[in-house]
C-alpha positions in Angstrom: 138.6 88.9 38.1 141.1 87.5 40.2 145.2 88.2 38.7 146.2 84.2 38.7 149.9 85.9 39.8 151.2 85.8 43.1 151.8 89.2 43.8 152.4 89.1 47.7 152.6 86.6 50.0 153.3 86.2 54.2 153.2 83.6 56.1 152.6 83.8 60.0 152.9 80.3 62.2 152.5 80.1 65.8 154.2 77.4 68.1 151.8 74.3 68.6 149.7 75.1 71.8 146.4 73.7 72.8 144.3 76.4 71.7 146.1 75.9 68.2 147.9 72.9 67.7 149.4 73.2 64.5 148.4 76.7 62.4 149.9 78.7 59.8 148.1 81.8 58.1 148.9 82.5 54.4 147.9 86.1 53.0 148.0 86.8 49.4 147.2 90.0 48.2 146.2 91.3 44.5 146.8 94.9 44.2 145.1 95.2 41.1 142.0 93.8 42.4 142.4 95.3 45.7 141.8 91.6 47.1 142.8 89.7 49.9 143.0 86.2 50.0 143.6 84.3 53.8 144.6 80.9 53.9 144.6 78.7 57.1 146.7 75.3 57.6 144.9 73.5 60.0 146.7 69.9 60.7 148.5 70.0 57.6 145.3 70.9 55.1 144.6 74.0 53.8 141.3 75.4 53.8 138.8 76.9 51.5 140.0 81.3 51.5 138.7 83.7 53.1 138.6 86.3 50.5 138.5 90.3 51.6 138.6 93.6 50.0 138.2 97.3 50.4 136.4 98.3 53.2 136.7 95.0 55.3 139.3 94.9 57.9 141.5 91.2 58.2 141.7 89.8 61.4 145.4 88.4 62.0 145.4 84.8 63.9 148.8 84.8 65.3 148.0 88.6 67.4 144.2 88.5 69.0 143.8 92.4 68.8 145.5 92.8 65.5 143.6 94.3 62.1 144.4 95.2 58.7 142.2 98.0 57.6 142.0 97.1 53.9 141.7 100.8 52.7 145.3 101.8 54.1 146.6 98.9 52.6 145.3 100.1 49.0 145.8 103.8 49.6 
């Protein structure tokens, strides 16, 4: 089950470009759960989360070649 807290939160936006116009990422993590949940605003709408956890790796938006190994993260 899911901790209805916010525990963590970041927030990563990139300048409006043509390959994306107007983006923001949102990461929440539950420690507890050892959960990740990835939001993307795409024109101003949220949509549904991606939702990760130990072992997947999160693929950051705003850095092509960037990874979050989840099991570091929850060491």
């Amino acid at each position: 089950m899911l901790m209805r807290k916010k525990i963590l939160s970041y927030r990563f936006s990139r300048k409006k470009s043509k390959a994306y116009p107007s983006m923001i990422e949102s990461i929440f993590v539950y420690p507890l759960d050892e959960t990740v949940m990835v939001f993307l605003l795409e024109n101003g709408v949220y949509g549904k989360p991606t939702v990760y956890c130990v072992p997947d790796e999160i693929p950051v938006k705003l850095f092509q070649d960037l990874t979050i190994p989840l099991e570091s993260v929850f060491r």
